[in-house]
N, C-alpha and C positions, 0 to 999 in steps of 0.2 A: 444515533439512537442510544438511549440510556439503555446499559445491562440492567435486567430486574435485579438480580442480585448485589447489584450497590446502589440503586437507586432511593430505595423503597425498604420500608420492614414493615412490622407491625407493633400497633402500640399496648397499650396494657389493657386495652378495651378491644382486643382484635380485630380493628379496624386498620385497614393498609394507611401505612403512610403515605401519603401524598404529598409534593410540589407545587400544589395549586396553593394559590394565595388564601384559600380559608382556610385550608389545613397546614398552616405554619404554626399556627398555637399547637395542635396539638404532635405536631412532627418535630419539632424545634424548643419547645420550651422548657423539658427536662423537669417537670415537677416544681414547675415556678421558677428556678432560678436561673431560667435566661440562656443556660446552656444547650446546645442543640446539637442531636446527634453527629452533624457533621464539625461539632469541634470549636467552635467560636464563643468567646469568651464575653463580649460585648453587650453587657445590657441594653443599650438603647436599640443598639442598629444588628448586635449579631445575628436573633432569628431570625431576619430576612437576606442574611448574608449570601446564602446556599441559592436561592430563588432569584436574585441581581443576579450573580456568577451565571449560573443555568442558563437564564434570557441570554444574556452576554454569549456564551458559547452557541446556543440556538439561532440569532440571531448573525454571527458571521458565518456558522453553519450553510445558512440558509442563501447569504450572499454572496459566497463562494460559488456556489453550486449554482446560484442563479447567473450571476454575470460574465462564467467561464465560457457560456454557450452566446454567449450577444456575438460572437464572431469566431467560427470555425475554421481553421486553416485548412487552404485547400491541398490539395494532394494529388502528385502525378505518380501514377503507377506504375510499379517495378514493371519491366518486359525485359523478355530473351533472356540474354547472359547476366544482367540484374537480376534479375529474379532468379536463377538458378544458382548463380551463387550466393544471396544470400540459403537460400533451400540450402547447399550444401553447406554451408556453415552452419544451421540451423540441426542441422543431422550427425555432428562432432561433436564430444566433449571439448574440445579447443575453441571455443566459443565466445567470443570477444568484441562484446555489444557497444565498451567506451573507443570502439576504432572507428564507429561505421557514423556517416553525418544522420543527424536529427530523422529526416526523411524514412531512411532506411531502416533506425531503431524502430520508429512507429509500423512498419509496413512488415517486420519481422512478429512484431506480437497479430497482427491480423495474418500470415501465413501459419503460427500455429494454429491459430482454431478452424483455418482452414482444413489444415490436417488432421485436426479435432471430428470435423463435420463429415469428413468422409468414412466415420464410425457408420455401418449401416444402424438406420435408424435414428442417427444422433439429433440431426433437425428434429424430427417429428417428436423423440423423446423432450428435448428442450421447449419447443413451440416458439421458437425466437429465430426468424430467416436472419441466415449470414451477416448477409447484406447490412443487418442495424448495427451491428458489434462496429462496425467502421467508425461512426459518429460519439459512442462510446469509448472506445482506445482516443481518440483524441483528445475527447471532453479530460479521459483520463488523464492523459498524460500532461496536460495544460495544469492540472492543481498538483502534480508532481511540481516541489520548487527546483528548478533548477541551478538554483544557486549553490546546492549541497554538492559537494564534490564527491558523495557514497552514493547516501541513500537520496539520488534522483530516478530517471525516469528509465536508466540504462542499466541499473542495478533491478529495478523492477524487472526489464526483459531479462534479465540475467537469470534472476530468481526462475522467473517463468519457463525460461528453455530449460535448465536444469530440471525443475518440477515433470515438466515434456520428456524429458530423457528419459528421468527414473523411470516414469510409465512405459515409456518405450520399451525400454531394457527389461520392464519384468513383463512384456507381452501385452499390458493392456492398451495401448495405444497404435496407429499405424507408424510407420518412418516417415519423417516431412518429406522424403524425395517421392512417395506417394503423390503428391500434386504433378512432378515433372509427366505422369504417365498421362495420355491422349486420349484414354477414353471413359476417363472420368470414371473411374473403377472404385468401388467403396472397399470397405474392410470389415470382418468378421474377427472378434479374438479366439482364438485357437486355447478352448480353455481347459484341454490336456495340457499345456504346455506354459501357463501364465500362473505365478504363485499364488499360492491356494488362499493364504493372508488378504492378499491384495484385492484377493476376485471376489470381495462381498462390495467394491465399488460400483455402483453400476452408473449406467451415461452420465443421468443428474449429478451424481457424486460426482463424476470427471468433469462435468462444468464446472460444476462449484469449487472443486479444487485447485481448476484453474484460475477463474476469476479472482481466486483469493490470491494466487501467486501475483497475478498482475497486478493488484491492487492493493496487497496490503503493508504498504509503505506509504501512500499516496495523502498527500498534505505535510509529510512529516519536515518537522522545520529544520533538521539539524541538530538537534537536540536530542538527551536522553530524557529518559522516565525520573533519572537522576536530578536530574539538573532542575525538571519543573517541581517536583517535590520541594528541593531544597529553596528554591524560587516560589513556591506557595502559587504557581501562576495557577489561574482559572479554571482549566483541563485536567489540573491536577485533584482542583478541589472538587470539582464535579465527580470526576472516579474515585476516590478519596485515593490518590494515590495506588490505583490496581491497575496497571495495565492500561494506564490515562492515552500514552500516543496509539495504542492496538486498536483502542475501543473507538478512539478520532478517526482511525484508518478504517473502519467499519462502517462506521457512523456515515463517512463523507462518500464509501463505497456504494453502499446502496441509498443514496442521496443521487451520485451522479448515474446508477443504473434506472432509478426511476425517472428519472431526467431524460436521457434519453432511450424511452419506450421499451425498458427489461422491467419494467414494475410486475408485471405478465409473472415473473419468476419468483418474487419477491411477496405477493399479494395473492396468491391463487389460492382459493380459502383450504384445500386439503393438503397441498403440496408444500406451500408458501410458508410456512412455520420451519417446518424439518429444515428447507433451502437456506431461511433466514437463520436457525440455530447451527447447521454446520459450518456455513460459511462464518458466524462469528468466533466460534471454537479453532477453524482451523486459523483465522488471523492471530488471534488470541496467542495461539501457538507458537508464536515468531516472537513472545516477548520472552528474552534469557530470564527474566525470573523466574518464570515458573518451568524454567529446564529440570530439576532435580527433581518434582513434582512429575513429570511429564515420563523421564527416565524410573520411574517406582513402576506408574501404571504402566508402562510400555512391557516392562521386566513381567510385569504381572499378568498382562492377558499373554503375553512366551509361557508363562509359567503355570496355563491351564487358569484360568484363574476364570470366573463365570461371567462375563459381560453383557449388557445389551448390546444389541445390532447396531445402534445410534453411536454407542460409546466404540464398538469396534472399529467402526469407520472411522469417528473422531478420533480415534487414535494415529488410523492409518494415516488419515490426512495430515496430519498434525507430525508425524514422522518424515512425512515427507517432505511438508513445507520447511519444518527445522533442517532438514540435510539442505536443501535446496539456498536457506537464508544465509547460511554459511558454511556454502559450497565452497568459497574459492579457495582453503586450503587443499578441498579432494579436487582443485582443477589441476591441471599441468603447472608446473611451478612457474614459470614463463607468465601466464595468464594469472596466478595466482599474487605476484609480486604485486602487478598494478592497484589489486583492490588492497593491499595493506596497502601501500603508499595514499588510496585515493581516501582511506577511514583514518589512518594518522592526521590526514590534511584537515577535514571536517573536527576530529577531535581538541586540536590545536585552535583553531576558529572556536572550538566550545568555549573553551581554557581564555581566551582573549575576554568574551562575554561575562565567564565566572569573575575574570578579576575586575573588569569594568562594575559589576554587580555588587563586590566583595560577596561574592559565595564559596564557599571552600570547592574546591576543585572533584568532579564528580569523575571525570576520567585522567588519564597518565599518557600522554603522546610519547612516544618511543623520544630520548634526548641523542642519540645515535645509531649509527647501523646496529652494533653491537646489541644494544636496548629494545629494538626493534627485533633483532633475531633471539632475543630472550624471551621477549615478548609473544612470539608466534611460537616459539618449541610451549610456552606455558598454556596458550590459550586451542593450540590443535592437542596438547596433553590432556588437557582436563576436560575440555568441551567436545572439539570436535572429531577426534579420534572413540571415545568410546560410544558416542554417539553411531557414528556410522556402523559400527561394529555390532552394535546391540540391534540395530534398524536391520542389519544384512544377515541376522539369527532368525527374525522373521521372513524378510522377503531377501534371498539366498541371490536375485539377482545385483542387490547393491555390495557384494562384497569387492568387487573388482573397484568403486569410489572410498571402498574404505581400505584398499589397499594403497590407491594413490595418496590419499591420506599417512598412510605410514614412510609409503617413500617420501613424501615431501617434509615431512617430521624430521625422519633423518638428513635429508639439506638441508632445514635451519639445524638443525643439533650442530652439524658439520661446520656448518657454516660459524654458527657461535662461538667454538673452538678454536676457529682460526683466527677470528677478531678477538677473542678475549686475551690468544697467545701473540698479536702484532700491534694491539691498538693501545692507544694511552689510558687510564682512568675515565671514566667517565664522570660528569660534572654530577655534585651530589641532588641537583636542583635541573630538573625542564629547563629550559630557556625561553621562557615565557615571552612572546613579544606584547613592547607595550599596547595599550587600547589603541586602537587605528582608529578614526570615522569612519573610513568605507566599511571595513569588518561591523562596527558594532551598528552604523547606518545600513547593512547590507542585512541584517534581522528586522529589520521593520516590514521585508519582504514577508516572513512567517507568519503563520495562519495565528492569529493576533493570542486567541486564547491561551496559545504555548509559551504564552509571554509574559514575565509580571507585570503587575497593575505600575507598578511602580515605573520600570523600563516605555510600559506603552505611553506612562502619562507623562513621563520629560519630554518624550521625544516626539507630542503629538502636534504640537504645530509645526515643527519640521517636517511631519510627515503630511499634513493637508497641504501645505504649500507648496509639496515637492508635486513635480510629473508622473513618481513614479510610486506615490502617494497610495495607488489603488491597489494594495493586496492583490497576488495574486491579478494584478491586470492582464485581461486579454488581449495584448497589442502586439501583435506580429506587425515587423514588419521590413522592407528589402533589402539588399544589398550585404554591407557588414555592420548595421547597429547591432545594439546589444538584445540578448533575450528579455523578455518581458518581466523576466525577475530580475529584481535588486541582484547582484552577484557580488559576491562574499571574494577576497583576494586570492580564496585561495584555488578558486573554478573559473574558466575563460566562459564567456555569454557561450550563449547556444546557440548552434547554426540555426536558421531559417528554416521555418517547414510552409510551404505554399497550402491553399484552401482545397477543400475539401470540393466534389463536383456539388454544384448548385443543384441540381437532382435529390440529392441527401439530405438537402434542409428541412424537410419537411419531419423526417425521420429522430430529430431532436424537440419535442413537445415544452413548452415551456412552461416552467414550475409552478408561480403563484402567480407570475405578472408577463403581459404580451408584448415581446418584442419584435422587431425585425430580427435576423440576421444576416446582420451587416454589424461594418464599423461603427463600435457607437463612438459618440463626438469626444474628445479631448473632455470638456465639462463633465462629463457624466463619469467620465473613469480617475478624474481627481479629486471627486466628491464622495468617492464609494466610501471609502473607511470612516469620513465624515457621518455618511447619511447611517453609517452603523452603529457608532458611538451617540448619534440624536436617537436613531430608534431604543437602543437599549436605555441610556439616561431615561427616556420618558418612561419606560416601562417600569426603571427601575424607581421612578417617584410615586410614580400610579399604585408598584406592590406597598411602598411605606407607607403611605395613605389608609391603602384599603388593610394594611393590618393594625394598624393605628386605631382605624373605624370600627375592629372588631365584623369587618365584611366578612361572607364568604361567596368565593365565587364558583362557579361549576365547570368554567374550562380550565383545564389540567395540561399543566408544560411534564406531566409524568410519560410514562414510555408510549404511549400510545397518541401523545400528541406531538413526541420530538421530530419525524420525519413528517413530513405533510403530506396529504391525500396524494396517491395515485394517481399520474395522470389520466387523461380520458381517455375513452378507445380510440384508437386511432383509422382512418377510413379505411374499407376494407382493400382500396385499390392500392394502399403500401404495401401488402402481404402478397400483391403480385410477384413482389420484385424477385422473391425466392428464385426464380428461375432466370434473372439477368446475371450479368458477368460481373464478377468481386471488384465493385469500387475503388481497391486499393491496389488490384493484380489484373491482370486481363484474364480472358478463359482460358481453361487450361488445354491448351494445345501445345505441340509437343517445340519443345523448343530448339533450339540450332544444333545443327549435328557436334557443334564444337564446345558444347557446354554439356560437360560429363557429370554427374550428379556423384558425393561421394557417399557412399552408401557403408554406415555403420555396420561393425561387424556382428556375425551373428544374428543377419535378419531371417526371422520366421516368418514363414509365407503359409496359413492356414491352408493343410489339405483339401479342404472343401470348396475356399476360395476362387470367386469365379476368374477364370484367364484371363 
């Protein structure tokens, strides 16, 4: 969905701008000469340049989200000592979600909101039974590419349990090892004892700040905000370079929540505004631009400063998704090594594309240990240390991550010292490898928009001919093939995840067009990128014409017609299910006497709380 604030303005006759094909003249035209607010120079063909790009973005939008769901992988549920140890991993800062297979990652983000839901009252507050979130996390996770070796679908859980912890830690939330208990026991916050900051979030806010942690990476191709600026790709031009991949991650969020059956949360005419403008603020929030920006107002509502309710939340949430996006300096240094090594690797794969592109190089992969331990004493110096610090002035329970932050400061500092006093020069130059095929073949995986015109259009008959042609293809399938995503050299395929129970199909509503779900055929999943690039061309000759013709026409690609209608109600005999056993977990009965749950320190158990 397009932000109002870069979509749209107004013109000198205070009439909103609009994206609809009639109002190109007067959106686009700049006082006759052809110029158009969004930047193009082009007499003949620029004003309609903004309106092709738009459709184009709308249009794999729309395909994405549509053909993720043509086949759901099925899922066999964690039981016993599975299950309780993931719960007890779940319940530690030691948390290391790139060790556990595919299966398990997915069945971890479904026991948080398990632990989510046993909030007294949290169902009924949301209005969304458990039970559909299952069909959802997987939809999810399937437009995660996981050809990224960072930002996939492991660093999403990542973000997520962290996001869980802090709440935890500052009392607003239960402890996951809350599920291991047998009698299905809810939770009350104890709000003597929960920071006083924190506690204007109520249920809603704790959904939505979850869902934003789970999802607000999701489609992202690998790439920075950098890189598509400097690349003029599509995504870029649509946001005019603000926050282009956040607003993507938003966009494809509540695309695949209305998809399957959370539109309920998204569209409910009183609620459904506020839901829809936090949850984009707090994604918003995870893009490092606007960190300095973020660190003023943060400093300013500490500093007594007069806010609204909306903005104080938005802040909070927004605090804590930023601690949580780059956490893993405040994890255990151990845990924290892997994700530099797994963001060096992704960075490096950028650097290959930039020189295959000639674009000047938008990030700096460490050229050594040494360069790498410079590099993390610089970036926990100036980012993520005083962040934590300023975040734990407000809510006093994050000072203990912003201590780990300090100790682990001090190992790379340490650590730099001793390489810079045993190790040779370092080279004055990256060691850039050259263009690969599979690396710069292993980007046509990327959700197409993030991509220049230029990049898509060399390599498009490569891509209709290939198997693996279909973006984002839904093809699960056994043994040891590869994941359904292109894979990049420098991430191994992704294990197998089995389907979903046949029971749950129904609980995934279908977008604009009626499928089974099932396998769709080989033809249909090597045609997809094809049938995108025909739909938008047509559209895009149909805009030339009709502004040619001096038409205008009255449906509008502006903010209200970028996501599509809401699916239907769904029967009422789905909203039974609230009271079956969790799809992804069995009921919670108490599990084998030999699976000890570990239990975070400093758990509060509300005096009022029932035994």
């Amino acid at each position: 969905m397009l932000y109002a604030g870069y979509a749209g303005m107004n013109d000198s006759h205070g009439r909103r701008r609009s994206v609809d094909v009639g109002g190109l003249a007067l959106a686009l035209k700049d006082e006759g000469h052809g110029h158009g607010w969004g930047g193009w120079d082009e007499v003949e063909n620029g004003e309609t340049r903004y309106a092709e790009v738009l459709i184009d973005v709308r249009a794999h939008t729309e395909t994405v989200v549509s053909s993720e769901t043509v086949h759901l992988p099925s899922f066999v549920g964690c039981e016993g000592s599975a299950r309780s140890r993931l719960i007890a991993s779940l319940d530690t800062w030691h948390f290391e979600p790139h060790k556990l297979p595919e299966e398990e990652v997915v069945a971890c983000t479904y026991i948080l909101f398990e632990a989510l839901y046993r909030i007294e009252g949290m169902q009924e507050a949301i209005g969304v039974p458990l039970a559909r979130l299952a069909t959802f996390l997987h939809h999810l996770r399937q437009v995660y590419r996981q050809g990224n070796s960072y930002h996939n679908f492991q660093h999403a859980l990542d973000v997520f349990q962290a996001t869980y912890y802090f709440l935890y830690v500052a009392g607003m939330v239960p402890p996951v090892c809350i599920l291991l208990q047998a009698d299905m026991r809810t939770w009350r916050r104890d709000k003597d004892h929960a920071d006083p900051l924190i506690s204007c979030l109520t249920s809603e806010d704790l959904f939505t700040l979850l869902v934003a942690a789970v999802g607000h990476d999701v489609g992202h191709p690998g790439l920075t905000n950098a890189f598509m600026k400097n690349a003029k790709s599509p995504l870029s031009v649509v946001y005019d370079d603000k926050s282009a991949l956040e607003q993507m991650h938003y966009s494809l969020l509540l695309q695949i929540m209305r998809h399957n059956g959370l539109g309920s949360l998204v569209d409910r005419p009183h609620s459904g505004p506020s839901f829809r403008k936090l949850l984009l603020a707090t994604v918003l929030g995870t893009d490092l631009g606007i960190h300095v920006g973020f660190m003023a107002a943060f400093q300013g509502l500490l500093s007594g400063r007069d806010v609204s309710e909306h903005e104080r939340k938005v802040l909070v949430c927004q605090a804590l998704i930023k601690c949580a996006d780059i956490s893993n300096p405040g994890r255990p240094y151990t845990v924290s090594k892997h994700w530099v090594a797994a963001l060096e690797s992704e960075w490096s794969t950028q650097l290959v594309l930039e020189k295959h592109l000639h674009l000047p190089a938008s990030v700096k992969p460490s050229e050594n240990t040494l360069s790498e331990a410079k590099g993390q004493v610089g970036f926990i110096g100036a980012f993520v240390r005083p962040l934590f610090e300023l975040v734990s002035q407000g809510i006093p329970a994050m000072e203990v991550f912003a201590q780990q932050c300090r100790d682990n400061l001090a190992m790379w500092v340490d650590r730099s010292i001793e390489l810079s006093a045993s190790a040779e020069p370092p080279a004055t130059t990256p060691d850039v490898p050259s263009p690969c095929p599979t690396i710069i073949e292993g980007f046509l995986s990327a959700f197409p928009p993030t991509l220049p015109d230029s990049f898509r259009a060399s390599e498009d008959q490569q891509s209709v001919n290939s198997v693996t042609s279909g973006y984002y293809s839904p093809t699960f399938s056994s043994g040891s093939s590869s994941s359904h995503y292109e894979s990049c050299e420098s991430s191994p395929p992704s294990p197998t995840v089995p389907s979903i129970p046949e029971a749950l199909a129904p609980l995934s509503p279908p977008l604009d067009i009626v499928m089974p779900v099932h396998s769709r055929s080989p033809s249909i999943a090597s045609t997809t990128a094809w049938s995108v690039q025909t739909n938008a061309s047509d559209a895009t000759a149909a805009i030339r014409a009709a502004y040619k013709a001096g038409m205008r026409k009255k449906k509008s690609f502006h903010r209200s017609s970028w996501n599509p209608s809401p699916p239907s109600v769904l029967p009422s005999s789905l909203f039974s299910r609230t009271t079956t056993p969790s799809p992804l977990s069995p009921s919670s009965a108490t599990p084998d006497g030999n699976a000890i749950p570990v239990t975070p320190p400093a758990l509060r158990v509300p005096p009022d709380a029932p035994p």
